[in-house]
N, C-alpha and C positions, 0 to 999 in steps of 0.2 A: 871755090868761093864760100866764105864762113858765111853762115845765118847769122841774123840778130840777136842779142841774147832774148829770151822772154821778159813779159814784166816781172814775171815772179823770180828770175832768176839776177836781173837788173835791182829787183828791190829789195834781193838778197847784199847787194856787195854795196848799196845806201847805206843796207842799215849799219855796216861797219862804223860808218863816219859819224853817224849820232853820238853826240857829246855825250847825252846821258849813258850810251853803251858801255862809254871809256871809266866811267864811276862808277855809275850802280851797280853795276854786277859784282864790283869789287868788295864792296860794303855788305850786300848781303849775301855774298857767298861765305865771305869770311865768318860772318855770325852764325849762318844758319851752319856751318861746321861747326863752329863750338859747341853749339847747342846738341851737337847727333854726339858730342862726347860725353858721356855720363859724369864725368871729373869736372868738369867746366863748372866754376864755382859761379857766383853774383858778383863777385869784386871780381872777377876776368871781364865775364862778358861787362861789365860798366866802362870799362877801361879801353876796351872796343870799341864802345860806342861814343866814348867821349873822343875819341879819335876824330869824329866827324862832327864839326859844331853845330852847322846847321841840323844835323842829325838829333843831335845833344836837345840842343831846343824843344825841337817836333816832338818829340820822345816824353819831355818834361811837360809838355803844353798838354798834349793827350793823355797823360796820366791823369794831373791835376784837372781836368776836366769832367763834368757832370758825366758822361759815359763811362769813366769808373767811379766815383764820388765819395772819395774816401773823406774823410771828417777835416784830414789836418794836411798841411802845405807838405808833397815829396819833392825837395830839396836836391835828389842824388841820383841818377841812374841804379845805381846798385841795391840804395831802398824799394828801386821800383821793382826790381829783377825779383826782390825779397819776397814782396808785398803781394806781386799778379804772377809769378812763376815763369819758369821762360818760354812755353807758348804764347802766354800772349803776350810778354815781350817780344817774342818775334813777330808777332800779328802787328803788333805796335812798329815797329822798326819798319816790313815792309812796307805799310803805309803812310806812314810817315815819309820814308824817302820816296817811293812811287809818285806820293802830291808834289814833293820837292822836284824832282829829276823831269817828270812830265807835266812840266806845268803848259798851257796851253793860253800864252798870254792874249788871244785876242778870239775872239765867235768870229766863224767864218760862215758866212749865208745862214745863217740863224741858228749854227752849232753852240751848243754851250758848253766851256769847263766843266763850272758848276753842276750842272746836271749830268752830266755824263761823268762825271767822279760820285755823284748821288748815289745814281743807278749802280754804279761798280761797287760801292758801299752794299746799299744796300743788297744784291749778291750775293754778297759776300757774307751778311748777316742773315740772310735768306738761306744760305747753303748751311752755314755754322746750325739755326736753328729745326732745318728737315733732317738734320745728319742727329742732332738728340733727337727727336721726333722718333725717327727709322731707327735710332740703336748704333749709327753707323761710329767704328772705330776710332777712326781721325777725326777731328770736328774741325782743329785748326787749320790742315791740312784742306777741307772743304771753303773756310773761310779763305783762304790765299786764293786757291782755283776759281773761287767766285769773286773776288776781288778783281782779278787780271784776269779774268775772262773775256775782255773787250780790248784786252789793251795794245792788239796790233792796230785799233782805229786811232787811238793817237800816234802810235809808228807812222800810218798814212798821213793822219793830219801836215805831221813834221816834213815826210818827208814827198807828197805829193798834194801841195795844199789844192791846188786848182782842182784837181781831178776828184778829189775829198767830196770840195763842195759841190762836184757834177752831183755823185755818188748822191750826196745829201739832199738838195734838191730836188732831185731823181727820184729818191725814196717817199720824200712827203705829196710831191704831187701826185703820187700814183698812191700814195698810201700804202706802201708794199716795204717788205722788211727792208733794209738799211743790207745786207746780206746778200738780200738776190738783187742788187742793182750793183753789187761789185766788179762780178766776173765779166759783166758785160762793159764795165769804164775800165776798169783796171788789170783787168785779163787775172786776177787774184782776189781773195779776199782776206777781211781782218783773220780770221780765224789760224789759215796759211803763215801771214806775218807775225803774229803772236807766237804762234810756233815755232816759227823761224829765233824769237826772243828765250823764250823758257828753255829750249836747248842750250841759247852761248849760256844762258845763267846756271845751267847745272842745275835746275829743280827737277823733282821728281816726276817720272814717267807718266805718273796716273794725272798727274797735275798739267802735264804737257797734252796728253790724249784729249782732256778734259776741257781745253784751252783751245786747241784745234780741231774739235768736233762737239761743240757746246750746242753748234745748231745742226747735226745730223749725225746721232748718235748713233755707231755701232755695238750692238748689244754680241758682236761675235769675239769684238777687243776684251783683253784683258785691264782693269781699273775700271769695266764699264758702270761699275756702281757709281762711283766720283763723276764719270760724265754726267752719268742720269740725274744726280744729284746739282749739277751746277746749272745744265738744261731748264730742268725746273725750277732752279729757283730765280732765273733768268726771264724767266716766263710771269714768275708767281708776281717779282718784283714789281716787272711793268703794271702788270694787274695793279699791283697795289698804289701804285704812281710816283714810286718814288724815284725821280729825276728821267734822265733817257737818255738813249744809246746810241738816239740818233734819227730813228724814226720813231713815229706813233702804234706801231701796228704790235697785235699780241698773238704769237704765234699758240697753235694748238699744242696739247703735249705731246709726243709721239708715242705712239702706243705700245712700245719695246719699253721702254721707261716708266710708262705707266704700270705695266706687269711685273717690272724687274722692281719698282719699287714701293707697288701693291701700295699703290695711290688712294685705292675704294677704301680702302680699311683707317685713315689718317683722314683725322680730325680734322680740320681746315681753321677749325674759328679758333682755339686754342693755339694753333699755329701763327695765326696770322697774328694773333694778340699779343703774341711775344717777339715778333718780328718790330709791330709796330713800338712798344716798348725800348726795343734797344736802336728803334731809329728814334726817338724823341732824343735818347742821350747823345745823339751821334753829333748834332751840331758844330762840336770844337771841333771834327775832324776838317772843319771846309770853312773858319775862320780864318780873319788872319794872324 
């Protein structure tokens, strides 16, 4: 007599069927290869990107937008490859398509799009600006990892909306993280299914680690600096209130992270002052 499959192994062979699965990955696997080829000129990768219209768009709207604020109208893909260089056209690409592919057309028990694409923003500029703070190598690489750091919760949203809103619900009346009222509705949580994503898509390992242990960071793993690095600023974000993940609650830092990345020594107001700065510009990212 077979056993039932688990949830987690049932929410494995869901997330097959996600429309978005059948797309996205295809989009930015392709680009994000061009980009690891040193030869990949501006006029390739534009030509890439014009591939995908809606993509085309998103790409154009976020340039021209106060968050970069260049003086005069970018017109071209390939101007912009020119202009911001190809990270952060790729910074631009995944978010861009991430808000397209995961859009989350309606609040379920008083979850919001908006703020929980905020929160993931902000992360994501939260990680980018501790990674120059710390000296850390990748910066853009910290920006993705904190960007999609949450984003097996809209995988659930999709694809167990009822059981979501347990979760959510769950979370605020008890006022307890969004996280630990998972494993108890869902036998899994975000962190697991996120993980489950960043493998089909082929991103990089440190950025997978980083995604599926944002909230219980092993400092024995290899990439732990990246984890440490999205942990906090996962933390710092809420602190600062920009949007939410889902609950209200601010977890503590862990003390592995705080050591690994010799937290006493890092200035906070300077930090936070440049954080808030590139969230004023952010705006166009969560227009329509």
């Amino acid at each position: 007599m077979s056993s039932s499959p688990s949830p987690y192994t049932e929410l494995q062979r869901r997330l097959q069927s996600l429309k978005a699965l059948q797309t996205q990955p295809a989009a930015v696997a392709k680009i994000t290869k061009m980009m690891q080829n040193p030869a990949t000129n501006a006029e390739e990768l534009g030509r890439a990107i014009r591939t995908d219209q809606v993509l085309t768009s998103s790409v154009l709207r976020l340039v021209n937008s106060a968050f970069y604020g260049f003086p005069g109208r970018i017109a071209s893909i390939s101007h912009a490859v020119v202009l911001l260089g190809l990270s952060a056209v790729k910074n631009i690409v995944l978010t861009a398509s991430l808000l397209d592919a995961f859009k989350i057309d309606k609040n379920k028990d008083g979850f919001s799009s908006e703020a929980f694409w905020r929160h993931s923003f902000a992360c994501g500029v939260t990680a980018q600006c501790l990674a120059q703070t710390l000296g850390y190598k990748d910066k853009e690489e910290c920006f993705i990892a904190g960007l999609i750091h949450d984003i097996g919760k809209v995988i659930l949203f999709q694809l167990v909306p009822e059981d979501f809103g347990r979760v959510y619900k769950k979370a605020n009346l008890s006022k307890t993280l969004f996280y630990d009222n998972e494993m108890e509705v869902l036998g899994t949580t975000h962190q697991e299914v996120g993980g489950i994503l960043i493998q089909q898509w082929r991103l990089p390992d440190d950025v997978f680690k980083a995604v599926s242990h944002h909230h219980c960071p092993n400092p024995n793993q290899d990439g732990f600096q990246l984890t440490a690095i999205v942990h906090t600023a996962d933390i710092f974000a809420r602190a600062l209130c920009y949007g939410s993940g889902g609950d209200g609650k601010i977890p503590v830092i862990n003390e592995d992270v705080w050591e690994t990345l010799k937290l006493d020594s890092v200035s906070l107001v300077p930090l936070f002052d440049s954080i808030r700065v590139e969230m004023q510009k952010a705006g166009s990212f969560f227009s329509s």
